[in-house]
C-alpha positions in Angstrom: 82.9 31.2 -32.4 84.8 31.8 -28.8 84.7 28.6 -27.0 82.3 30.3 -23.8 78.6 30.2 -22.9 77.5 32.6 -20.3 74.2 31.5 -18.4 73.2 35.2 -15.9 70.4 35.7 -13.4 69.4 39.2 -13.8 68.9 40.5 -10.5 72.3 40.9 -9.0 74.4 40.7 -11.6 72.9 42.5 -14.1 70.1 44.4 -12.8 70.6 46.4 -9.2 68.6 44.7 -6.7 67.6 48.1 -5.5 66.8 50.1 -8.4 65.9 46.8 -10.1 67.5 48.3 -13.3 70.7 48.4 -15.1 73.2 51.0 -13.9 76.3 50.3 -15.0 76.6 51.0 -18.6 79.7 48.7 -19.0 77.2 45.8 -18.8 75.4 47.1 -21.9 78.1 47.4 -23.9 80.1 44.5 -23.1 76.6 42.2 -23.2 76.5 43.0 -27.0 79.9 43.0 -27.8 80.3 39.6 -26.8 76.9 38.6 -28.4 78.3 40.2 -31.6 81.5 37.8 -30.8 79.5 34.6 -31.0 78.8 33.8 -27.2 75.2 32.5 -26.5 74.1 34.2 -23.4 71.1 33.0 -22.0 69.0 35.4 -19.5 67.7 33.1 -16.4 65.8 34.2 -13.9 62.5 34.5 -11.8 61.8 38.0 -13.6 58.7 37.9 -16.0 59.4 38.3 -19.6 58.2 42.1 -19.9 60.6 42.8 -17.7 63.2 41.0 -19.4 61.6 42.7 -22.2 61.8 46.6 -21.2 64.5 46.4 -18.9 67.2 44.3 -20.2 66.7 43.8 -23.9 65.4 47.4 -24.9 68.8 48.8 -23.4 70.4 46.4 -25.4 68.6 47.2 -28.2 69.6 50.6 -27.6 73.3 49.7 -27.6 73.2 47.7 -30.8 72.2 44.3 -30.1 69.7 44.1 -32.9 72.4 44.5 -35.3 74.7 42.0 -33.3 72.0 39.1 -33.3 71.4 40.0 -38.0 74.9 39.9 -38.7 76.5 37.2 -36.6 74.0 34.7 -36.2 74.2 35.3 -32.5 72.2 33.1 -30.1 70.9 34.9 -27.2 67.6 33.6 -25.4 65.3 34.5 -22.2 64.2 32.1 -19.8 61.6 33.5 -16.8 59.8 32.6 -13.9 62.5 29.6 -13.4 61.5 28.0 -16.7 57.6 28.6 -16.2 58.2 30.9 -20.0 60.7 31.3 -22.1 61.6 33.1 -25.6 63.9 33.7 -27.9 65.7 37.3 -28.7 66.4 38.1 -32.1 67.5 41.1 -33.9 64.0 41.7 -34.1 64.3 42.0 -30.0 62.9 39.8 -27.7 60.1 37.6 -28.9 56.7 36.0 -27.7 56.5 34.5 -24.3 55.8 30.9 -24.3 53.6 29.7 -21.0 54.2 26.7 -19.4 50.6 26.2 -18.3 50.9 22.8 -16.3 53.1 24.7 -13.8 50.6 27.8 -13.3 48.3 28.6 -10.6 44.4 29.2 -11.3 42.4 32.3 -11.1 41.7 31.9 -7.3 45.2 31.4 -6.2 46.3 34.4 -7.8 43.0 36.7 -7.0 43.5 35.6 -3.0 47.1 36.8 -2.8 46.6 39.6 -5.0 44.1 41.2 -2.4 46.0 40.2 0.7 48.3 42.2 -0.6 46.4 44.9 -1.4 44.7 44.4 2.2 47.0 44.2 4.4 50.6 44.6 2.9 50.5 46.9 0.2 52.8 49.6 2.4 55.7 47.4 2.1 54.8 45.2 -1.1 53.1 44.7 -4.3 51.4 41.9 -6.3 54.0 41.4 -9.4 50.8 41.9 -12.7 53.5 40.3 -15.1 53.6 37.1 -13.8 52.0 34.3 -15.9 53.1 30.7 -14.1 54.5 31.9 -10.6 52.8 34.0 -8.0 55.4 37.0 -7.0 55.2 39.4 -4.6 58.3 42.2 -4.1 59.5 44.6 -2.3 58.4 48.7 -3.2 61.6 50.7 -3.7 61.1 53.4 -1.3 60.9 50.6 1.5 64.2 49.9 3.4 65.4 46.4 3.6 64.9 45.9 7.7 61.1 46.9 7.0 60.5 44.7 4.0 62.1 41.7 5.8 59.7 41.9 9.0 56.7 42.4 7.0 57.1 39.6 4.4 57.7 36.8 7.3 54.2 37.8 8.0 53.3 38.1 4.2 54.7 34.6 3.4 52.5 33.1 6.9 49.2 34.8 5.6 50.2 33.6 2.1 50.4 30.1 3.5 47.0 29.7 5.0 45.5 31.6 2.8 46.8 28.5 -0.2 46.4 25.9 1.6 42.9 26.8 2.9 42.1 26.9 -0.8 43.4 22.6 -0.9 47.1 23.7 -2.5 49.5 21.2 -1.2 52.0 24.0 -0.5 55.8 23.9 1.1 56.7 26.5 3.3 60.0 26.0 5.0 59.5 22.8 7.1 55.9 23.6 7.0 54.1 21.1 4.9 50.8 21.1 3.8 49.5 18.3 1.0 46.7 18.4 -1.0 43.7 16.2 -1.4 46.1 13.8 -3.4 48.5 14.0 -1.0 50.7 15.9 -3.4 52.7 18.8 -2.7 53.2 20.7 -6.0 54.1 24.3 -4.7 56.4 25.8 -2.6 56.9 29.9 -1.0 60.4 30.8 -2.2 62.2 34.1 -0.3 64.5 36.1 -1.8 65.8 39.4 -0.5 63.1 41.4 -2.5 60.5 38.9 -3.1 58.4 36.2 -2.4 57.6 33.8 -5.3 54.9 31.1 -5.0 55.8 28.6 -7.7 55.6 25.3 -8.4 58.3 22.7 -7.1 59.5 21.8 -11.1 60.7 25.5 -11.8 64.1 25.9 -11.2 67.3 27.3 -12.8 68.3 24.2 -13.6 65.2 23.6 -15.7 65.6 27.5 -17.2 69.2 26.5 -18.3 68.1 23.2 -19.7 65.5 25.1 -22.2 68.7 27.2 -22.7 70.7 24.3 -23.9 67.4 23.1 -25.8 67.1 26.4 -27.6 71.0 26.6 -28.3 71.8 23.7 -29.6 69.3 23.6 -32.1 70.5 27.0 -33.9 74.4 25.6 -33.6 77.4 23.9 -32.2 77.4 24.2 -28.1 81.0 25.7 -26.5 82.6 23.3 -24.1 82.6 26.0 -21.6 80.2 27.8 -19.8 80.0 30.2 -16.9 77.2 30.9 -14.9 76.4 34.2 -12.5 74.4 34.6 -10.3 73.4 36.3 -6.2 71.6 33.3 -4.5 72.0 29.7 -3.9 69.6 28.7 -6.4 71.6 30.3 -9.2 74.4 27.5 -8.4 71.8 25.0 -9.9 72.6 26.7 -13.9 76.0 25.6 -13.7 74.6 22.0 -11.4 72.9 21.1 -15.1 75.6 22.3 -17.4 77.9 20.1 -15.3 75.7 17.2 -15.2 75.5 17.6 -18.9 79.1 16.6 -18.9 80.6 20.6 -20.0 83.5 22.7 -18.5 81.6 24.8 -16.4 82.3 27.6 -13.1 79.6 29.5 -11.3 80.7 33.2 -10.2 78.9 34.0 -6.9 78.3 38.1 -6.9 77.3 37.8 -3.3 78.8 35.0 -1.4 78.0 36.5 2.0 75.1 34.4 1.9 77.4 30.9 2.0 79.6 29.5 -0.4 78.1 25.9 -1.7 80.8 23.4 -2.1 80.7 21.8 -5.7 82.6 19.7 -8.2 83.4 22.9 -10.4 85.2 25.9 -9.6 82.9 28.4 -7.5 84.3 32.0 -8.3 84.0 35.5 -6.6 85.3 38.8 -8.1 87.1 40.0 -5.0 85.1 42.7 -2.7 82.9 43.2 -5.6 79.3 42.1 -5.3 75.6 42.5 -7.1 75.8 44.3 -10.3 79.4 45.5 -9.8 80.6 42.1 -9.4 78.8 42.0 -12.6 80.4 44.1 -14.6 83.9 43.2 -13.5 83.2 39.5 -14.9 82.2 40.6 -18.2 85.0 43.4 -18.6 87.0 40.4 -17.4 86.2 38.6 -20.2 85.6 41.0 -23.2 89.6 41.5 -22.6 89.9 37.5 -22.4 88.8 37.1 -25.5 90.2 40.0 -27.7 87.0 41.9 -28.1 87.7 46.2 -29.2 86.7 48.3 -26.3 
């Protein structure tokens, strides 16, 4: 077994944030190649698991990762919605989803937003069906960045009176709103295609915990890890592993948004950002560790 863990959001590094699928066939093909080498690569990320499902593991499927996971005793494993579900992938391909209930909304949370969107926002936006503990609402494709960002300032106000009119003790910025108990379990969460509602305990620290849960039961855990990710939050992957007392780095694929200073290496791939950045990290590292092209 290589002595590397890889820990990837999918949106960004993976998965084109505009097409929201993978482009770059490199990815693909180095993804099960180093799976095939031993490396346990989790998949962390606010994306529900059928989308993990059809639009990362089917591809990889496609490209052999089935036989990779049978004849290695690979570990590769999905966690979604920030840790709200998880599952494992096999070489029978990805597996159930497990719900974390206690972190869900109810019925009338998700009903309200799903008609304001419909209502009033649905030229700009749509209400994410494949969500199962979070509340997610994302950009359409044929919308242009500018547009999308004006219109989901408004979304994310409506959003906010609309919950906490309901009694969810919701965070909103440094709008605060408790409920009944005084609690504030939920929180609105931009990103630059979506808004999630979610609960304040999902995070990608919590998804790469489950990781480490899920890995270390099937095997021996490398001393080093990397993690990759497009947003500040993704930083809080290699926060854990760190915590956890492993070698770890974080490779930022768009730093333009701020550099967070840490007590492990922070790394960009030069110009390169989003999915490109992407694929020059694991090409990077198929060669660092001997793998056949």
């Amino acid at each position: 077994m290589h002595n590397l863990g890889l820990l990837f959001d999918v949106d960004g590094p993976i998965a084109s944030p505009i097409t929201r699928t993978i482009n770059i066939r490199s990815i693909v093909t180095d993804l099960v190649a180093m799976t095939a080498a031993g490396v346990p690569i989790a998949f962390i990320t606010g994306r529900s698991g059928d989308f993990i499902r059809n639009q990362v593991v089917a591809p990889l499927c496609d490209a052999g990762l089935s036989e990779a996971l049978e004849e290695h005793g690979a570990r590769m494993f999905g966690v979604f919605e920030k840790g709200g579900a998880w599952a494992a992938i096999t070489g029978d391909g990805m597996g159930e989803v497990t719900v974390d209930e206690t972190v869900a909304f109810g019925d009338d949370a998700v009903d309200g937003i799903r008609i304001l969107v419909r209502e009033r926002f649905a030229d700009t936006m749509f209400f994410d069906e494949t969500k199962r503990a979070m509340i997610s609402v994302e950009q359409r494709t044929d919308v242009d960045p500018e547009t999308y960002a004006e219109a989901q300032g408004r979304f994310e106000d409506a959003a906010f009176e609309l919950l906490t009119g309901l009694g969810i003790g919701l965070r909103y910025g440094e709008r605060v709103a408790p409920d009944a108990r005084g609690e504030v379990p939920f929180r609105i969460d931009p990103t630059i295609i979506s808004t999630d509602i979610e609960s304040v305990l999902l995070d990608k620290d919590r998804g790469a915990q489950r990781a480490f849960d899920y890995f270390a039961a099937r095997g021996p855990l490398p001393r080093r890890w990397r993690s990759i990710g497009d947003s500040r939050s993704d930083y809080k992957m290699a926060d854990f592993v760190h915590d956890a007392g492993y070698e770890v780095a974080h490779v930022d694929v768009r730093p333009a948004d701020g550099i967070l200073e840490r007590p492990y290496e922070v790394i960009t791939i030069g110009d390169a950002i989003h999915d490109t950045a992407g694929a020059e990290f694991l090409a990077h590292w198929r060669n660092e560790l001997g793998l056949a092209t």
